[in-house]
C-alpha positions in Angstrom: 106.5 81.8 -95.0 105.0 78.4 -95.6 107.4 77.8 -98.2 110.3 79.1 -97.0 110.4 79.8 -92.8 113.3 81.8 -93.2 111.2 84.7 -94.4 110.3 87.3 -91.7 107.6 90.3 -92.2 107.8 90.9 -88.2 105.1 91.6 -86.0 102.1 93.2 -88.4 98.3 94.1 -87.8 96.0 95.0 -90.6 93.6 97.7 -89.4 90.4 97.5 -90.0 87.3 99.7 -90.4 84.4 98.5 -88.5 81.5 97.9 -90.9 78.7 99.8 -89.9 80.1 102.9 -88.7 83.4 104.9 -88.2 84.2 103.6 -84.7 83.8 100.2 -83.1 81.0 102.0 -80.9 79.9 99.2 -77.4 76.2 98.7 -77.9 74.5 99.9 -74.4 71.0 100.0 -73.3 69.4 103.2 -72.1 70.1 102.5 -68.5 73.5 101.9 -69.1 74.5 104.5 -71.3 73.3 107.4 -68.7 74.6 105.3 -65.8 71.2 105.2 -63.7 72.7 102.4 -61.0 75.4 104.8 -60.3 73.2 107.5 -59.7 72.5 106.1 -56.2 75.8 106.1 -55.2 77.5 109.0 -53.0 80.7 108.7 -54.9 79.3 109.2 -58.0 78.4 113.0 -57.4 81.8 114.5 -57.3 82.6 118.1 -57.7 84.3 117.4 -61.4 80.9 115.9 -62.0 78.9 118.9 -60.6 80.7 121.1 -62.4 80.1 119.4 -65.6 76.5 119.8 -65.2 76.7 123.6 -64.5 78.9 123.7 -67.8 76.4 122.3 -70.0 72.8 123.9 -68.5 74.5 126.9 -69.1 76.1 126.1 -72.2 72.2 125.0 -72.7 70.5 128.3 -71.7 72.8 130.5 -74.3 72.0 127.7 -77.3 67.8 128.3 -75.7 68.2 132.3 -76.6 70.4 131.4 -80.2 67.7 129.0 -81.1 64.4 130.4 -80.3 65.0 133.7 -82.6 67.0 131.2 -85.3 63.9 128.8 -85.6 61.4 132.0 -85.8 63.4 133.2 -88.3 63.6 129.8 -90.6 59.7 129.2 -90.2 59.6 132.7 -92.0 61.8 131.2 -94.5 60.1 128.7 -94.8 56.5 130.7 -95.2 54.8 128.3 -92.1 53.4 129.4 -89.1 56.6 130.1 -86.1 54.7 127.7 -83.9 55.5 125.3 -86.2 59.2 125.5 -86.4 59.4 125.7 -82.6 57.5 122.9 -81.4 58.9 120.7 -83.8 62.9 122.0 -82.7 62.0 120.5 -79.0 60.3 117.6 -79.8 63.1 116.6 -82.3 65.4 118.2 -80.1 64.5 116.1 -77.1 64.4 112.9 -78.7 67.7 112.8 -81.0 69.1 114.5 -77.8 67.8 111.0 -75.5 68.3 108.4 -78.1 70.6 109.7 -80.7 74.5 108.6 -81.2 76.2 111.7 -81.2 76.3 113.6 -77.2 76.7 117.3 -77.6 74.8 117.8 -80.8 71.9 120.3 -81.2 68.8 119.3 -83.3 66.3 121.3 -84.5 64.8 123.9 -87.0 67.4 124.1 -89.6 68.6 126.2 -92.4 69.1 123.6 -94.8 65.4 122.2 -94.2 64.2 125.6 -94.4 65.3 126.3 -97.4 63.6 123.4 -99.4 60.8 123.6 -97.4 60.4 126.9 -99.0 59.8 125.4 -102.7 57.0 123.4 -101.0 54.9 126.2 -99.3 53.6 128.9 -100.8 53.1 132.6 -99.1 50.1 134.3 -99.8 48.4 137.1 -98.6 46.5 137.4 -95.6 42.7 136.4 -95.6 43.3 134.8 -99.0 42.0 131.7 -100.5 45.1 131.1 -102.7 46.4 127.3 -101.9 49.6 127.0 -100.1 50.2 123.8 -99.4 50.9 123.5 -96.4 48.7 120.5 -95.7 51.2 118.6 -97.9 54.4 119.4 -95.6 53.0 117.5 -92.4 52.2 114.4 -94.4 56.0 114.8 -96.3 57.8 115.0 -92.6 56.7 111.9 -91.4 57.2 110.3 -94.9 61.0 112.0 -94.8 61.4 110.5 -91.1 60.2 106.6 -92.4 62.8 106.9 -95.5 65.4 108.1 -92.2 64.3 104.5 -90.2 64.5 102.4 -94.1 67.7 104.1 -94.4 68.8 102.8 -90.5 67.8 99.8 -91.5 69.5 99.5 -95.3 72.8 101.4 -93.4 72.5 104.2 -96.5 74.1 106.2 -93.9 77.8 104.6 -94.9 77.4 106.5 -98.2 77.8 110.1 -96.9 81.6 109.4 -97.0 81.1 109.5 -100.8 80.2 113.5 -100.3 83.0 115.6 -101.9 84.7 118.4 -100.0 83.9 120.7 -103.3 80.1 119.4 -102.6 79.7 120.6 -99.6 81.2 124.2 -100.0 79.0 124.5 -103.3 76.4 123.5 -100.5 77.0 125.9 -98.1 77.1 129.0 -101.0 74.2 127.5 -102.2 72.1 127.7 -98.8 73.7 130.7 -97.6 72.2 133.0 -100.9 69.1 131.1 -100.8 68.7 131.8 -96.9 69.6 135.6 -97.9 67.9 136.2 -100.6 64.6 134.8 -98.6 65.3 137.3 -95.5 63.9 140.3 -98.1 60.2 139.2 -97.8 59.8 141.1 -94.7 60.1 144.3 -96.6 57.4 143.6 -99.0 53.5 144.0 -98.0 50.5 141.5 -98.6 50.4 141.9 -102.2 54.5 141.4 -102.6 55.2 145.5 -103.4 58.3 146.3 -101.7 57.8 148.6 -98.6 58.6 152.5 -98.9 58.5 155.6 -97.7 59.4 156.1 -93.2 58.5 152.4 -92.9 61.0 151.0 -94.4 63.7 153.8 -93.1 63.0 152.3 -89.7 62.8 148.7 -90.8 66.5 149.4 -92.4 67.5 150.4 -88.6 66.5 147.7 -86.9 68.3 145.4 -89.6 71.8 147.4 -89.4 71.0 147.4 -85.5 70.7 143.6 -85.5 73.4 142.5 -87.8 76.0 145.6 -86.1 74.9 143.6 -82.4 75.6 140.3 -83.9 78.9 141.2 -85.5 80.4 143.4 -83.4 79.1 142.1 -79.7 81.6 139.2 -79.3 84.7 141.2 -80.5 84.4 143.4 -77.5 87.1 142.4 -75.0 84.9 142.0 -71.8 84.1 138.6 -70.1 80.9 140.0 -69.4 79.6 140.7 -72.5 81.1 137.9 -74.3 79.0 135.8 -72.1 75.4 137.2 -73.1 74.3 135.7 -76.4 74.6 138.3 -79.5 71.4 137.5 -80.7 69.7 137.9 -77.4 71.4 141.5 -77.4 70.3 141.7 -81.0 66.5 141.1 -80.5 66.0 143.2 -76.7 68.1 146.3 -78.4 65.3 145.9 -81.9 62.5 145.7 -79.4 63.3 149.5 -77.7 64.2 150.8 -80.2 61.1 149.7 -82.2 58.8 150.6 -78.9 60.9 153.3 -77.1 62.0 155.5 -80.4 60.3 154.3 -83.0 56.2 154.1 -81.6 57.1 156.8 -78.7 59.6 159.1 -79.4 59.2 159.3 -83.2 55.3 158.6 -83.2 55.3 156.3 -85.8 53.0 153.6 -86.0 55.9 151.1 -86.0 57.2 148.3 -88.0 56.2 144.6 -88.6 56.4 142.4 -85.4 56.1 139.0 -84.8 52.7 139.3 -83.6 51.5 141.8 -86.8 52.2 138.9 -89.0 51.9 135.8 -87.2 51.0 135.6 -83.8 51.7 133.1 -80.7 49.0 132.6 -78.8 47.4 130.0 -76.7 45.9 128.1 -79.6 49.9 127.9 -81.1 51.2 126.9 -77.4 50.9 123.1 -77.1 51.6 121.2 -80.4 48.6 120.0 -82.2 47.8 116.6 -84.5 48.2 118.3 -87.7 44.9 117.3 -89.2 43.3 118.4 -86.1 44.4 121.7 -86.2 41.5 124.5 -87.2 43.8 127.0 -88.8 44.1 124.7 -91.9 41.8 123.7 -94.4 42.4 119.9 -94.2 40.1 119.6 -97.5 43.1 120.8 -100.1 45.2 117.3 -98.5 44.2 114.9 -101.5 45.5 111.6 -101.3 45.1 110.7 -105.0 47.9 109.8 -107.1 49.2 113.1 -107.9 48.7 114.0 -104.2 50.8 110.1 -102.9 53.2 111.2 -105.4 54.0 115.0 -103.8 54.2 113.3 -100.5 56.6 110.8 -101.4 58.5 113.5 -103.3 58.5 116.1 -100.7 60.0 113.8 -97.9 62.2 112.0 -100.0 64.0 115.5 -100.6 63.8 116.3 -97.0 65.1 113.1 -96.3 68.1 113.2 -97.8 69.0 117.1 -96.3 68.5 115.8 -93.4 70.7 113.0 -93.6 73.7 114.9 -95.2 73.5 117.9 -93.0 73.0 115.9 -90.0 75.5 113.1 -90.4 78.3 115.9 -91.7 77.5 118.0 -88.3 78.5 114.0 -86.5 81.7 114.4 -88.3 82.4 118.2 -87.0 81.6 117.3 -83.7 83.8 114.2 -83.8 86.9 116.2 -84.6 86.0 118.8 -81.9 85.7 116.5 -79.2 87.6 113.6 -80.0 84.5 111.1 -79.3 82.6 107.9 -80.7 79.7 108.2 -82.8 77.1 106.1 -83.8 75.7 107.3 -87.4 73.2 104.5 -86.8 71.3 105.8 -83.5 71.3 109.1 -84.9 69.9 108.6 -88.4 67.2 106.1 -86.5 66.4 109.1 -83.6 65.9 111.6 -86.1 63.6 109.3 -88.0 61.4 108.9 -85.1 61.6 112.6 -84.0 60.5 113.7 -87.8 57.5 111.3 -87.6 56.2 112.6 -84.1 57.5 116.1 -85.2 55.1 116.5 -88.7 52.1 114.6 -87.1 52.1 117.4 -84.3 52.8 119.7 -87.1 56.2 120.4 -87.4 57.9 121.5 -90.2 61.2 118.6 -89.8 64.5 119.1 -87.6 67.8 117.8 -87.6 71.3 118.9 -86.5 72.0 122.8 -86.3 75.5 123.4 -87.7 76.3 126.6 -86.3 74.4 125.8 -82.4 76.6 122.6 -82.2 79.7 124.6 -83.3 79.2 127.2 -80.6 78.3 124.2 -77.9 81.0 122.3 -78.3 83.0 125.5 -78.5 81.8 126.4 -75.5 83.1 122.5 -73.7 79.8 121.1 -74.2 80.3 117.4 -75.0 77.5 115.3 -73.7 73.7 115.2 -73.8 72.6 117.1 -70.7 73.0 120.4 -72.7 71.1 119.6 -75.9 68.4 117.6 -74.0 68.2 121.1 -71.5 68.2 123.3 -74.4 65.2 121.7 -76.0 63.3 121.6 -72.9 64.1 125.3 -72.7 62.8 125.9 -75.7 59.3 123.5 -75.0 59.0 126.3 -72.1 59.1 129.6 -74.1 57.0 128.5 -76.7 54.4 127.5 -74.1 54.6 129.8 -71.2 56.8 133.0 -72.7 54.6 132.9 -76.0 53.4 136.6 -75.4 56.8 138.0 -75.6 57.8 137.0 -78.8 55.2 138.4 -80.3 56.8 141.6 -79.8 60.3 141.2 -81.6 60.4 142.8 -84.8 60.6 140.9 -87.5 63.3 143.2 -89.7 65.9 142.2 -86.5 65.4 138.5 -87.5 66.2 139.3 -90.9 69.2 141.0 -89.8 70.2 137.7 -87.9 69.6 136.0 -90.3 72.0 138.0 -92.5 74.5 137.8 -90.4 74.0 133.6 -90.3 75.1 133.6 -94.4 77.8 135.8 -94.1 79.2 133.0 -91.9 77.8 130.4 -94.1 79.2 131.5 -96.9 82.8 130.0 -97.8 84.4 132.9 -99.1 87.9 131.6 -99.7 86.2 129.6 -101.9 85.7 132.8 -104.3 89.7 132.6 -104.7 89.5 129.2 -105.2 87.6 129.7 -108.1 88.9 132.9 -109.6 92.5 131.4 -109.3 91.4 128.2 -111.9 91.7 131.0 -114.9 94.5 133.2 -113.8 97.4 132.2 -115.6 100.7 130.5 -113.7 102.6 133.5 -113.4 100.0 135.9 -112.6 99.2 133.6 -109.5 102.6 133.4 -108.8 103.3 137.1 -108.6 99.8 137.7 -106.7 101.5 134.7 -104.1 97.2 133.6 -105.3 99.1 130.0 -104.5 95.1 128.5 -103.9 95.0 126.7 -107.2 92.3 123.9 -107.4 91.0 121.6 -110.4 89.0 123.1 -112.8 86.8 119.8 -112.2 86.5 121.0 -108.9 85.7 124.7 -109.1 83.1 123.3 -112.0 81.3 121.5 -109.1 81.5 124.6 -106.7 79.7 126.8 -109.1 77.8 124.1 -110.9 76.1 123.0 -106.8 76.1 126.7 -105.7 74.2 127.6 -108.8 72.0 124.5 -108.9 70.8 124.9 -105.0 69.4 128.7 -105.5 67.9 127.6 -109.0 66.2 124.4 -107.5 66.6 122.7 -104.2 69.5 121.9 -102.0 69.0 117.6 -103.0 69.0 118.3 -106.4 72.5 120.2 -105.9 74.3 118.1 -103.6 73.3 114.4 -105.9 74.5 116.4 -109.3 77.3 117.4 -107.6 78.3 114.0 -106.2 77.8 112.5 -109.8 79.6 114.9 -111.6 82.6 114.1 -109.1 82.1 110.6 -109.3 82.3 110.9 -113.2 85.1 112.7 -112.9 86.9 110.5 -110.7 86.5 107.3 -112.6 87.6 108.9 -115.8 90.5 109.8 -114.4 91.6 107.0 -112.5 90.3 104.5 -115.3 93.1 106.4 -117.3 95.7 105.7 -114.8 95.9 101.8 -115.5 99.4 100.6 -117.0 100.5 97.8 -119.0 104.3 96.6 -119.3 106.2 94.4 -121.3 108.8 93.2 -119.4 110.0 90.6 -121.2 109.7 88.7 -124.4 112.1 86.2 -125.3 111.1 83.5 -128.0 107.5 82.3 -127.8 107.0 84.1 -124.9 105.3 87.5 -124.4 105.1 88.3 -120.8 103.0 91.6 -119.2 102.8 93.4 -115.8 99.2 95.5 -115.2 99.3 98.2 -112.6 96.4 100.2 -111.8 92.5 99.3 -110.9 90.1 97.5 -113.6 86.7 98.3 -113.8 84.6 100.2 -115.8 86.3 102.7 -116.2 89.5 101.7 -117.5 88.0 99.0 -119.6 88.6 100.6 -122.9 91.8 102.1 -122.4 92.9 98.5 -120.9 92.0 97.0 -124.4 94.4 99.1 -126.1 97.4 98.5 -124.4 98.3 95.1 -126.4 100.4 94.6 -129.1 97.7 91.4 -130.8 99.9 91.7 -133.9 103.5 91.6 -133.2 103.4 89.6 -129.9 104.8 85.8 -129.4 102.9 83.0 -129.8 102.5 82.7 -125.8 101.5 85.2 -123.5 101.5 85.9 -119.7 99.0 89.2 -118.0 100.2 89.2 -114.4 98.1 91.6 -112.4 100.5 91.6 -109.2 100.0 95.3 -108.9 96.4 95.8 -110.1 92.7 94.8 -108.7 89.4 93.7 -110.6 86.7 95.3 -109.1 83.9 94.9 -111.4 82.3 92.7 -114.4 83.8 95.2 -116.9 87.2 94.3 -115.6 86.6 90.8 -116.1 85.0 91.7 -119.3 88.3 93.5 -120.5 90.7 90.2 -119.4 88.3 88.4 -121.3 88.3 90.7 -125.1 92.3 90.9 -124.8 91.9 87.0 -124.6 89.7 86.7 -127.5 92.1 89.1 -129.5 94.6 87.3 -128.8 93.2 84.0 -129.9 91.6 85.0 -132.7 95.3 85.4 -134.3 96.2 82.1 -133.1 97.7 83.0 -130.0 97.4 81.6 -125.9 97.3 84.1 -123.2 97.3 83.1 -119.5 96.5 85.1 -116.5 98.2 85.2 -114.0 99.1 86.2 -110.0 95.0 87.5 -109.2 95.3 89.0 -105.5 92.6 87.6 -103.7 90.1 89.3 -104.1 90.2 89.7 -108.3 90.3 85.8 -107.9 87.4 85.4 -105.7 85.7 87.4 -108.3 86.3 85.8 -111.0 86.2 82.0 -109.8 82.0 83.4 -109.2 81.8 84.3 -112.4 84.1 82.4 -114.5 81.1 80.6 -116.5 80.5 84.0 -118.3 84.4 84.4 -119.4 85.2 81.3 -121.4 88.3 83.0 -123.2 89.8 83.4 -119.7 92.8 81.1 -118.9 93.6 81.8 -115.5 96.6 79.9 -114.1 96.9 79.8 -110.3 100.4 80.2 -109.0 103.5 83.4 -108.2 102.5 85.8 -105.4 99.1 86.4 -104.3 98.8 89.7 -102.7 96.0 90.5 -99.8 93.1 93.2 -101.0 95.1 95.9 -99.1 98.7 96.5 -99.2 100.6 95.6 -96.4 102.1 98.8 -94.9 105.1 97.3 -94.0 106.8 96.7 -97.6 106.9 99.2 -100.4 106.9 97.1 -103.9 109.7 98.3 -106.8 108.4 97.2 -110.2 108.5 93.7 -109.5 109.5 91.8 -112.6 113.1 93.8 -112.9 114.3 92.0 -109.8 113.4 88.2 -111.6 115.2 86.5 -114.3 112.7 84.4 -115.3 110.1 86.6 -115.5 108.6 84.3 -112.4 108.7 86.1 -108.7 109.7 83.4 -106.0 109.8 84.4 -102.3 113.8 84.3 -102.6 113.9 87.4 -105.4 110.3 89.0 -103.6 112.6 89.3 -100.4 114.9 91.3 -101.9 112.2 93.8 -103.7 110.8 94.5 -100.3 112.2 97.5 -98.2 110.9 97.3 -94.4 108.7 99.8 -93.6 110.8 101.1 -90.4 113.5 102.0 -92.2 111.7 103.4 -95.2 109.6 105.3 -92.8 112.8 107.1 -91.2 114.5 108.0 -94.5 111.2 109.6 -95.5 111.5 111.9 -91.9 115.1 112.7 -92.4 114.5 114.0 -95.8 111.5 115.7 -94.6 113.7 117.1 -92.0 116.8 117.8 -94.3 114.6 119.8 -96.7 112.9 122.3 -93.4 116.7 123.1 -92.8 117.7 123.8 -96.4 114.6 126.1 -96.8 115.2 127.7 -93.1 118.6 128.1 -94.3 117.8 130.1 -97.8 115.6 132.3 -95.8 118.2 133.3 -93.5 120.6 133.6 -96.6 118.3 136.3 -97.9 117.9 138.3 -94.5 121.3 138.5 -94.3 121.7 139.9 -98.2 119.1 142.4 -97.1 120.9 143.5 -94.1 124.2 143.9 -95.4 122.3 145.8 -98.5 120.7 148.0 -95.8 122.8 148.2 -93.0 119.8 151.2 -91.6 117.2 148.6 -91.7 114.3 148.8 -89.2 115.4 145.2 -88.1 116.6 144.8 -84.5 120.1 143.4 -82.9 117.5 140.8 -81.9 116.6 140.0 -85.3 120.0 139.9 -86.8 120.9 137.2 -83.8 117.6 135.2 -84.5 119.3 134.9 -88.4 122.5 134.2 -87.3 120.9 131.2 -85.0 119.2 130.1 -88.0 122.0 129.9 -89.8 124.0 128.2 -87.3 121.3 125.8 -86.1 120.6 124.8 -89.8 124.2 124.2 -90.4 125.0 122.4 -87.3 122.4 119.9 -88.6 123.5 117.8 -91.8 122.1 114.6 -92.1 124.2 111.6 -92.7 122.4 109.4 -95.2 124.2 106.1 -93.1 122.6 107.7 -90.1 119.5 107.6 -89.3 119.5 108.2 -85.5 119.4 111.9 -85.3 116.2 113.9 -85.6 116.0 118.1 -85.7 114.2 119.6 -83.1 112.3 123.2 -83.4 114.4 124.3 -86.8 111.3 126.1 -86.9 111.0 128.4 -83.5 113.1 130.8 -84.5 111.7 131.7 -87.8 108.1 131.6 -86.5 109.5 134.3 -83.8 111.3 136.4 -86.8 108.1 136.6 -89.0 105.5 136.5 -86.5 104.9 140.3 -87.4 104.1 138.8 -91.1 101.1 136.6 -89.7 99.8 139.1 -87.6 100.1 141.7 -90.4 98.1 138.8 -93.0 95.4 138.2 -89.8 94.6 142.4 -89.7 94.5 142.0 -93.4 92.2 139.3 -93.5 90.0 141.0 -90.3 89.9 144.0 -92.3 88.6 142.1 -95.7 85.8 140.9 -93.4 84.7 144.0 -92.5 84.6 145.3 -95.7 82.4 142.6 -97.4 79.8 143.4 -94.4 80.0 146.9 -94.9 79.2 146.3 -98.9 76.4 144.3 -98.0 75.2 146.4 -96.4 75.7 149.3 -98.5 73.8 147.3 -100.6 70.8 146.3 -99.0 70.2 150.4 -98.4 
């Protein structure tokens, strides 16, 4: 525009992501962010607000009955005292729920930490001198919540982005086998022999009884019910059967209870310094080398569940409720909460998955419900101890059960079983859930990896085979043309990213042999991101002259310039010649480049040619709507084509008057509607409605289908487990 004024782009904005998180969040101080000056004021308390409360203490008091059996269950998991898992759920809870980023987001006891928590502690019989390592774990949680507070402070946070879909449901297989396959150890004695004989016919009861109550429950079509939490149900309908049937009517001895195999009391009530605590033989903690080295080792693994599964729960709850987050708040709350939580002897928290789901389900959105919920639980480990000693512990398996079943992405089965089916066998099974074989690879090699050795060890293979993959392919995707070559003159166009990835293939794009004695590379259409980029510019330069030929480069956006003016001492073969078009690190959205040296005679772009390669983005953007648009008519109209074929083949078909008129609308609608490529005013409107109303039956039919799949992969697993 400098050169020539005439040129106009219009009114543009380049959006920009704000560095350190997802959203431009206002920094607030505590008093601000919960509004304490305007709690004085008689305006403030109005009935919406009121109402608000009520919605999340309630919301709170369900999550208080999901959570309490939930974190009972993954200390078991976990093989550490319940106590443990509970006090550390409120004090984490409390604090993340105070001073964390993300309102309406439960922390807590988790699966995820339960499950590599398990690799660390041993389970051994009772009254045993066996080592189990628990004196290690404390020491690991507050290491895992100082590597949270170096990670706030080195924003390491940014780099969950980097997380693959595939990762994450390789993840969630992974965790939901490992949590399943760990829910068995109530069915084995002291001395690991599996239970037998009227024992474990009632234990096998109380599990269907739990996991039927926690399936079923919320399917009944009653406010009422639906209200009560299914795991509540699940645990009061265990406990009489296991002391109205099973001890009384029965006379059997009964089953393994919470309080059989490890009891609150009022020791376990109020949390404890960990090193304090009598129950553990503080002389197996050994801070030698090997012993620094566990620690270090231990909560660096927790560390990083914690941060995936936590800032991945931010993301959920963003979509749900539409709000800001602040990654950095969160990541530095749960730091604190892990230190306080393993020196009172917790076992680590962060967020709950499936509790916030259900929350913000349920309308929760802010932080009175999560900090309510964590007080509730503070108050029935301290003053309702005595009556969970009495919950059996085969119903928290069967909770527990019922957790991976929902865990489990089994869609994700398809996906990977459709990779090896061949085209036309997916095509006549309509199996139209084809993914790349790259990416089933990294759902079975992450699902695999996370039962055979921990869930960190999964999740970073995973990323790096997916990162591998990625740059191989994209390194491949780099193109070279030769636009032009007219006497001494050679002249090239690169498209595509360089870096290390694409260094090799880059190199041997060039003709060294056969080329003119001069030579242009402009990289209008392709970025330098690295040193090998630089490095590869600078080898097809030296190739070049070592046959007695010059090469210039040419038309560097800005940032492949910057670059390389930083480093151009280490790439002496490199003759870079400023001048054409230099193009901003992003793309304006507003033009769409056409290859650009086919609109230049000269093999030069000036700004009079680059005006006519560049298509406004209004206009382009329409075009792309009205074919959109054109091509939902067409295929509405072939539908109704072959409804009409049928009916006239079958004029006894079980289709309606009503339907027949719903075709002929189609039809008519669809054909009433051609879009004038001149004209790019009109726009359809619902071309859809009517074939949504003539095939609803279809979706309905697909949703029992799918309804009844679910209850058959229950009712297998269960078969199975009897």
């Amino acid at each position: 525009q400098q050169a020539d004024p005439s040129v106009d782009f219009g009114s543009t904005t380049l959006i920009k992501q704000d560095s350190d998180d997802e959203f431009n969040v206002p920094k607030k101080n505590i008093l601000e962010q919960y509004e304490v000056k305007k709690w004085f004021k008689k305006d403030y308390w109005t009935p919406e607000k009121l109402a608000y409360i009520q919605s999340e203490i309630s919301l709170a008091i369900i999550v208080c009955f999901l959570q309490v059996p939930e974190s009972v269950a993954f200390a078991y998991l976990a093989n550490v005292p319940p106590s443990s898992a509970l006090h550390c759920a409120w004090i984490v809870g409390i604090i993340c729920g105070v001073f964390g980023g993300r309102p309406g987001m439960i922390n807590g006891t988790s699966g995820a930490l339960a499950a590599v928590v398990h690799n660390f502690v041993q389970r051994v019989p009772k009254g045993s001198t066996e080592k189990t390592g628990i004196e290690y774990l404390y020491p690991s949680v507050m290491v895992c919540g100082g590597f949270m507070l170096l990670c706030y402070r080195l924003r390491f946070y940014r780099f969950i982005s980097l997380v693959p879909a595939t990762v994450m449901i390789g993840f969630c297989n992974g965790l939901a086998i490992v949590i399943g396959r760990s829910q068995l150890h109530p069915f084995q004695d002291e001395h690991h022999h599996w239970i037998t004989g009227e024992e474990l016919g009632w234990m096998i009861l109380l599990l269907f009884s739990s996991m039927a109550t926690m399936h079923f429950m919320p399917m009944v079509p009653v406010r009422a019910v639906k209200a009560i939490p299914a795991s509540l149900c699940a645990i009061l309908i265990s406990i009489l059967l296991e002391f109205v049937i099973i001890r009384q009517a029965a006379g059997f001895k009964g089953t393994k209870t919470i309080g059989d195999v490890s009891p609150f009391s009022e020791d376990t009530a109020f949390p404890k310094i960990f090193f304090l605590d009598d129950s553990m033989d503080m002389g197996n903690l050994v801070f030698d080398q090997d012993g620094v080295v566990r620690i270090i080792y231990q909560g660096f693994l927790l560390c990083c569940i914690a941060m995936i599964d936590s800032l991945l729960t931010m993301e959920i709850v963003a979509k749900f409720t539409g709000t800001k987050t602040d990654r950095a708040k969160s990541v530095a709350a749960a730091g604190v909460g892990n230190i306080i939580g393993g020196f009172f002897g917790g076992m680590g928290g962060e967020s709950m998955i499936g509790l916030t789901t259900m929350f913000c389900l349920g309308g929760g959105r802010g932080r009175i419900g999560p900090i309510t919920a964590a007080l509730l639980v503070m108050i029935c480990i301290m003053g309702a101890y005595p009556i969970l000693n009495f919950i059996p512990v085969s119903a928290l398996s069967g909770i527990m059960f019922i957790v991976c079943i929902h865990t489990f992405k089994w869609n994700s089965i398809i996906m990977v079983v459709t990779v090896f089916l061949p085209e036309k066998l997916r095509n006549k099974l309509t199996m139209h859930k084809k993914i790349q074989r790259i990416d089933a690879v990294v759902i079975v090699f992450v699902t695999g990896l996370t039962v055979i050795f921990n869930l960190a060890v999964a999740v970073i293979v995973g990323v790096s085979i997916s990162a591998l993959s990625f740059a191989f392919g994209i390194g491949e995707r780099v193109k070279v043309y030769k636009t032009k070559t007219t006497g001494d003159l050679t002249v090239y166009t690169v498209d595509g990213p360089l870096f290390f990835g694409s260094k090799m293939h880059f190199e041997g794009l060039f003709d060294y042999e056969n080329d003119a004695e001069n030579i242009e590379i402009h990289l209008v259409n392709a970025t330098v991101f690295d040193y090998s980029g630089l490095e590869a510019l600078n080898n097809v330069s030296s190739k070049y002259r070592k046959v007695g030929k010059r090469v210039k480069v040419k038309s560097l956006n800005s940032k492949s310039a910057k670059l390389y003016m930083k480093s151009k001492g280490l790439h002496h073969d490199i003759d870079y010649v400023e001048g054409g078009i230099e193009l901003p690190d992003v793309a304006p959205s507003y033009t769409q480049f056409i290859t650009p040296y086919q609109a230049s005679v000269e093999n030069h772009i000036t700004l009079n040619n680059f005006r006519s390669i560049v298509l406004p983005f209004t206009e382009r953007g329409e075009r792309k709507s009205e074919r959109k648009s054109a091509r939902k008519s067409e295929e509405a109209a072939r539908e109704a084509e072959k409804k009409r074929i049928q009916l006239e083949l079958k004029p006894n078909s079980d289709l309606s008057k009503e339907s027949r008129v719903q075709v002929d609308n189609i039809e008519v609608s669809t054909k009433s509607h051609v879009v004038d490529p001149n004209n790019f005013s009109s726009h359809p409107q619902n071309e859809n409605n009517n074939t949504h109303n003539l095939f609803s039956h279809q979706q309905q039919h697909q949703q029992h289908q799918q309804s009844h799949l679910h209850h058959l992969l229950l009712l297998l697993l269960l078969l199975l487990l009897l």
